[in-house]
N, C-alpha and C positions, 0 to 999 in steps of 0.2 A: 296661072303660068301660061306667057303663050304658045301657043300650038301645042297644049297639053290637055284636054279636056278629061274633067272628071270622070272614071271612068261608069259605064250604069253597074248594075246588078247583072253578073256573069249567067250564064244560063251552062246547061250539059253542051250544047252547043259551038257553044264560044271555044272548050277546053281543043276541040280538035280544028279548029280554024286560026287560019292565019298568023292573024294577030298573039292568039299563045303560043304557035308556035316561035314568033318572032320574040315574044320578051322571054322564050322557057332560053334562048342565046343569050339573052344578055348576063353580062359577067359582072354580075350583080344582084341586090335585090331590089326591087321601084318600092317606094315605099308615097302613101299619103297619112301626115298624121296631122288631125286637129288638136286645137286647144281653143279648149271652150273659154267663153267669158269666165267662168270661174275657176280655169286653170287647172279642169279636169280634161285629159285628152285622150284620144281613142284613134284607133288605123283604122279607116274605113275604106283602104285598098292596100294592101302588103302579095306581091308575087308571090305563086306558090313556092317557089322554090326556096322562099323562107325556112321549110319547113325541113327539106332536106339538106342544105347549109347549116343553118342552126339548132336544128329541133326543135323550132318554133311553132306554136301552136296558133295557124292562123286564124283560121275560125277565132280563137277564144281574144285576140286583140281585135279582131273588127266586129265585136258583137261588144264590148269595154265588160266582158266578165271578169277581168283580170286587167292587175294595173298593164301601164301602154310599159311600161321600163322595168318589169318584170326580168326580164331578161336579163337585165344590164346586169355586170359584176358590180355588187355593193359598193366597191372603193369607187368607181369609178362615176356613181349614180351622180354625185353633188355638180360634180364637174359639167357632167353634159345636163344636167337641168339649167345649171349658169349658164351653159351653152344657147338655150334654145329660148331663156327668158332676157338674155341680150340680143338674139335676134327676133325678138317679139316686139323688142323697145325699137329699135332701130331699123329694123324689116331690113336688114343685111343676110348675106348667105349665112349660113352654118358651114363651117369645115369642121370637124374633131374627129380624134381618133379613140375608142374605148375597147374597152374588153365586156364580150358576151360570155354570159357561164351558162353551161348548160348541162345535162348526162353524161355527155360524154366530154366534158372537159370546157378550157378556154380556146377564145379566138379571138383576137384584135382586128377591130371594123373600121371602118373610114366612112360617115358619112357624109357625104355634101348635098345639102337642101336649100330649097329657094322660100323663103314666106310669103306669105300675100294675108292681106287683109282681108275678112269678109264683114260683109253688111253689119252685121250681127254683134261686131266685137270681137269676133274667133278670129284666130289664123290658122290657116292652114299652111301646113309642109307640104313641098314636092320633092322627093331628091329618092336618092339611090345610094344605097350602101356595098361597100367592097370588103373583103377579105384582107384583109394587111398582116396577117399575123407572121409569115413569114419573115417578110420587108422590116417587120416592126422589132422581131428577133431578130436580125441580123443588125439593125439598127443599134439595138439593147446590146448586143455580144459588142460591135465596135465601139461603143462607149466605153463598155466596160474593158475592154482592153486600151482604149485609150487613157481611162485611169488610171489600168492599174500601170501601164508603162511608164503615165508621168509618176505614179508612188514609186515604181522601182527605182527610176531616175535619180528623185530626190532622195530616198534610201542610199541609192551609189556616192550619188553628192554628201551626202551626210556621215558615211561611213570613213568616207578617203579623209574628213577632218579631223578622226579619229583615231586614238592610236591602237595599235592589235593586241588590245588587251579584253580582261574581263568584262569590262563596261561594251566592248565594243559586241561583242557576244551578247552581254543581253538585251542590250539593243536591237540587234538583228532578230531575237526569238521572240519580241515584245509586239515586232512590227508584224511579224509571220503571224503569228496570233490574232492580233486585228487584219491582215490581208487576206489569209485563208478560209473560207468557208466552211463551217462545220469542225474549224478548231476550236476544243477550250482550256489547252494547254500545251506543252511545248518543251522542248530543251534542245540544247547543243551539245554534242561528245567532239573532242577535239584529240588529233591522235597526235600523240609524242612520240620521242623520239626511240623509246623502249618498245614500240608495238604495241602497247596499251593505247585505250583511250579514257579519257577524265571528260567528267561532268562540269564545263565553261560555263553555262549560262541554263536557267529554266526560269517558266512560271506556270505557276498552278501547283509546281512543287515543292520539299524541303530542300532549296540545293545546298545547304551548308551538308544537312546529310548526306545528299548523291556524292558529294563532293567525297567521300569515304571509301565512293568504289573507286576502284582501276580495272578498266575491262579489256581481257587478253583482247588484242584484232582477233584474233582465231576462232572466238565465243561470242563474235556479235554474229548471234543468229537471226533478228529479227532487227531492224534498221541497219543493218548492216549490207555488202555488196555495191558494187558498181553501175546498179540501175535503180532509180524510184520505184518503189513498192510500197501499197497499202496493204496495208496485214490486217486481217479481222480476226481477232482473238480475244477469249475472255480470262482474266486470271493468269493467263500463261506470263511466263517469263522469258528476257534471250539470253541468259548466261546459263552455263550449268556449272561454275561454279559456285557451290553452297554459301560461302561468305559475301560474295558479292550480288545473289540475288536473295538473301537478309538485306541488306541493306537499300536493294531496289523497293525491295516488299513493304520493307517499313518505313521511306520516305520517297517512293514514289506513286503510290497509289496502285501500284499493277492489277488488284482486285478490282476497279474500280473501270480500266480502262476497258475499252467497247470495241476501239480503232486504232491504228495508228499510223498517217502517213510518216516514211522515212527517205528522205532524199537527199544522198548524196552532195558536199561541197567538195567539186573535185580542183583538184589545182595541183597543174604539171601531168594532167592523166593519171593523180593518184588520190584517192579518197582523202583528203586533209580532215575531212569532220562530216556530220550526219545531223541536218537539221529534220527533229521529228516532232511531229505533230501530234495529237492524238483526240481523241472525243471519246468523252465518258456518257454518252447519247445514245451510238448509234454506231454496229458493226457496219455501217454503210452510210458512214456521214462524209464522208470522204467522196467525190467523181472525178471527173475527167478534169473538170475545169477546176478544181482545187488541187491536182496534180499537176495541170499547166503553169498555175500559182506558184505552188512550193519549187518549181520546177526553176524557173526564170529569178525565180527570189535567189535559189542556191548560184544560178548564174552570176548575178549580181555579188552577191557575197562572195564566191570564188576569187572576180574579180576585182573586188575592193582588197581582197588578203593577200593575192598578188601583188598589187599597187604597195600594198602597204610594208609586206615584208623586202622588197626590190629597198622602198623607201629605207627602210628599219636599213640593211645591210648597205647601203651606200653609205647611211650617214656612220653607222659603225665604220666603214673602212677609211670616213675622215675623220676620224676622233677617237682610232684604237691603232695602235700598232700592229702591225701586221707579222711580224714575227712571235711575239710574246703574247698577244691578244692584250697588253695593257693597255688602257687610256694614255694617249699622247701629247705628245707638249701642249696641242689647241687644245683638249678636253681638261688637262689638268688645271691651264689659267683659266678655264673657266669656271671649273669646280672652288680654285682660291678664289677667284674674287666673289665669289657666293658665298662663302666661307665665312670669307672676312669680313662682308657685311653684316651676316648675321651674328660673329661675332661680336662687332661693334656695335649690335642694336642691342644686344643682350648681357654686354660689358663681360664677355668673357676672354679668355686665351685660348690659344693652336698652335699646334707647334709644326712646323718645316724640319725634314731630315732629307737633306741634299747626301747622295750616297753613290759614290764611286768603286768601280772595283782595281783594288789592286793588282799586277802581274795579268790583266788580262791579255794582251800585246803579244806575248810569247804564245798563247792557246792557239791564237790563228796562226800567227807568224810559222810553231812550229807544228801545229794538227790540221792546218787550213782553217778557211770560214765556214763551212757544213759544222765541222767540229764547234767550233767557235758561238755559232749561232745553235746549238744544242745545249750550250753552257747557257747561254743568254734564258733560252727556255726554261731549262732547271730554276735559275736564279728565279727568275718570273713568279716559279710557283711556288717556292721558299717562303717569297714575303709574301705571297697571299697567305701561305700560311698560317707565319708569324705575325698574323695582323687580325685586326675586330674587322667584321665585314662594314664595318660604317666608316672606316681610314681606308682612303684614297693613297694606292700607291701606283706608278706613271712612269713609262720609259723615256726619257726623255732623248737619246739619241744615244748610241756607240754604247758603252757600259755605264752610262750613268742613269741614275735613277730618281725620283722623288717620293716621297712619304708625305701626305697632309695627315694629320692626327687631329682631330675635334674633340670637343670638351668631352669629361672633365681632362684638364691638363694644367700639369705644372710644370718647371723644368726638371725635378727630380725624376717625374712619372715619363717625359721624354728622352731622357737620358736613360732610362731601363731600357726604354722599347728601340732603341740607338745597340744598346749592349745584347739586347736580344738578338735582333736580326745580324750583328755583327758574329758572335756562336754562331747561327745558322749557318749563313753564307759559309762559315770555316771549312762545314764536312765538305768532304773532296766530291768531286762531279765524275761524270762519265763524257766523256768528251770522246764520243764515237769509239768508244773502248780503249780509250786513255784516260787513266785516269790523272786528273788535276787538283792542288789544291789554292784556293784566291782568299785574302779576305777579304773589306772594306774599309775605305776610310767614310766617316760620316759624322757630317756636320748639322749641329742642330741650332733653329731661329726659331723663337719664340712672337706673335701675336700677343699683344701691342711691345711687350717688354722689348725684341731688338728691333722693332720698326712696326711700321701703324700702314704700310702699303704691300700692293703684290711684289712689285718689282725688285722695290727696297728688302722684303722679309726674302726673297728668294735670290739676291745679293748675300745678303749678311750669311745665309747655310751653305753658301757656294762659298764663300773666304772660310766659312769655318771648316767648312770639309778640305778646301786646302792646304787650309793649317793642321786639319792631324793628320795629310797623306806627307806634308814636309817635315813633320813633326817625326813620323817613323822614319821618314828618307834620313834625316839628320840621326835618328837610335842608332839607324843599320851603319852607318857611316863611322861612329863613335866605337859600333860594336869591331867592326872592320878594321879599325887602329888597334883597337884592343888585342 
């Protein structure tokens, strides 16, 4: 190398002149390493300060009593041997970066050397190694938060296509699970609307059986609270009530767990659920950087449940009525023409009961509309009542109403369920502390028998509901002569 000469054999001398003093500054260590013609090599000059950087034993690599890569960390040996026998082939620089292991641990090195040829066949190294371990951690931490940002990303993306149900739940604990460090199992408790919380989503557990507790808010003593907490405990339990930590015991493994991180999904500043972690390893499988994890994960999730319930309630307020909470005119034709498709793919009947109320006019007219729109509500929950929760019943505007009835159906079996909700409707209301009483007229169209369309089948239960409210108009009229 030029203007580098090989350096001779140091004397007691040399240590306090000059020259050591000048390389004991450099911020580094100088290294020369041969490689013999048969590919065994040896340091026959390594700076002392080898020995206090690395714990390297100089003496013992410039005497070749011990391999020259002794030092190197295992994983890392293959790499910088390919290193140094590509610039053997081509006598180009070496750059690489490896990890040294020593007593007291790792450090990641940087060395850059020059080759040269000798006479002989051998080449010799010239270059100098650095310290990177820092740079090389800091390097490693920003990767690794650049990953895991773009997984949370696509997590957020992938959740918002989702609807906010059970899947969407164990989805999110499935991913937690492979993101976090030192998890090997997981669940979500999701809090209702009682103050309890229920068991949404796990793995590694029984959740058909979690799914048996209901946990008061008041007794989540462990993944519970407004801040992330790893808890190390063995055996313990967070409820103290007896039945529901049976049921933890016997299908969540609680003997078993070691850790477990608990962190908060918070949404509107209030605990909505508790994504918890746990490791059956290690009361200290859990750090910092697994809590930054679960941390930004619950962020994400927070805000995907935001997104998604804002969603859920918009599209409810266009396709429910806003007084009675029932599906509206748009929800109902599209429930019929689902309907009637698979009707017709499965050759079966449905029946339409178009449903009016009589004397309603007078309720507002004489109690106001507050009164009026309390009668509406009553009625609302009448026919939910009087109905299988698989029959679609629909406001369709002012007092009138709709009933879809799906199989089995005939017209005898639609004409009861006609006679029924007709009795119901009879009992009198509370109309803001008047009381009233209404009945209904109601008309019934059968699927395919009075017509084979939406339009058409919800024609023919509107003339037939005409026909029994003109049909009574004409009794009372006849009764009136009478």
């Amino acid at each position: 190398m030029p203007g580098f000469e090989r350096p001779r054999r140091r004397t007691a001398n040399d240590e306090e002149g000059p020259e050591r003093r000048l390389l004991a500054r450099v911020p580094g260590v100088l290294f020369q390493l041969d490689v013999e013609p048969d590919g065994t090599m040896r340091f026959p000059y390594v700076t002392a300060n080898a020995a206090a950087n690395y714990g390297i034993d100089t003496g013992a690599l410039g005497s070749g009593e011990s391999g020259a890569l002794t030092n190197v960390h295992p994983d890392d040996r293959a790499a910088l041997l390919g290193a140094i026998e590509a610039a053997i082939d081509t006598l180009e620089n070496v750059d690489h970066t490896f990890r040294l292991a020593y007593d007291r641990g790792e450090r990641w090195v940087r060395v850059v050397a020059r080759p040269e040829a000798r006479d002989d066949g051998g080449v010799a190294f010239y270059g100098v190694t650095t310290d990177v371990t820092a740079a090389t951690e800091r390097q490693g931490q920003l990767e690794r938060e650049i990953t895991l940002r773009s997984a949370l990303v696509a997590l957020t993306n992938d959740l918002l296509k989702r609807d906010l149900d059970e899947r969407f739940y164990q989805h999110v604990i499935e991913r937690a699970v492979e993101l976090v460090p030192g998890a090997d199992a997981g669940s979500i408790v999701v809090h209702e609307p009682d103050d309890h919380f229920r068991f949404a989503a796990a793995i590694g557990f029984d959740l058909a059986g979690l799914q048996g507790a209901r946990i008061p808010a008041r007794q989540m003593t462990i993944g519970g609270g407004e801040r992330p907490r790893i808890v190390d405990y063995t055996g313990a339990h967070a409820i103290g009530d007896h039945q529901v930590s049976e049921v933890l015991s016997t299908y969540g493994r609680l003997d078993e767990i070691r850790s477990t991180l608990a962190v908060p999904v918070v949404v509107a500043g209030v605990p909505a659920a508790y994504l918890n972690l746990d490791s059956f390893r290690a009361s200290d499988a859990f750090g910092d950087w697994a809590l930054g994890i679960a941390e930004a994960l619950a962020v994400q999730v927070a805000v995907a449940m935001q997104r998604l319930e804002l969603e859920r309630r918009l599209v409810h307020v266009a396709t429910h009525d806003d007084l009675t909470g029932l599906p509206n005119r748009l929800l109902h034709q599209q429930r019929l023409e689902q309907a009637i498709a698979g009707a017709r793919r499965h050759a079966r009947r449905l029946a339409l009961l178009m449903l009016d109320l009589d004397g309603f006019k007078p309720v507002n007219d004489r109690f106001g509309h507050a009164a009026g729109d309390a009668v509406l509500r009553q009625v609302a929950q009448r026919l939910r009542a009087a109905l299988r929760t698989e029959d679609t019943v629909a406001r369709m505007g002012g007092d009138e109403f709709v009933v879809l009835i799906e199989h089995p159906v005939t017209r005898a079996h639609a004409l009861r369920v006609a006679d029924k909700l007709d009795r119901s409707l009879r009992e009198p209301y509370d109309a803001l502390g008047n009381v009233v009483e209404l009945r209904a007229s109601i008309g019934v169209a059968l699927f395919p028998d009075d017509a084979d369309a939406p339009d058409r089948l919800l024609k023919v239960a509107d003339d037939a509901m005409f026909a029994v409210k003109d049909g009574r108009a004409a009794q009372a009229r006849q009764a009136g002569r009478d």
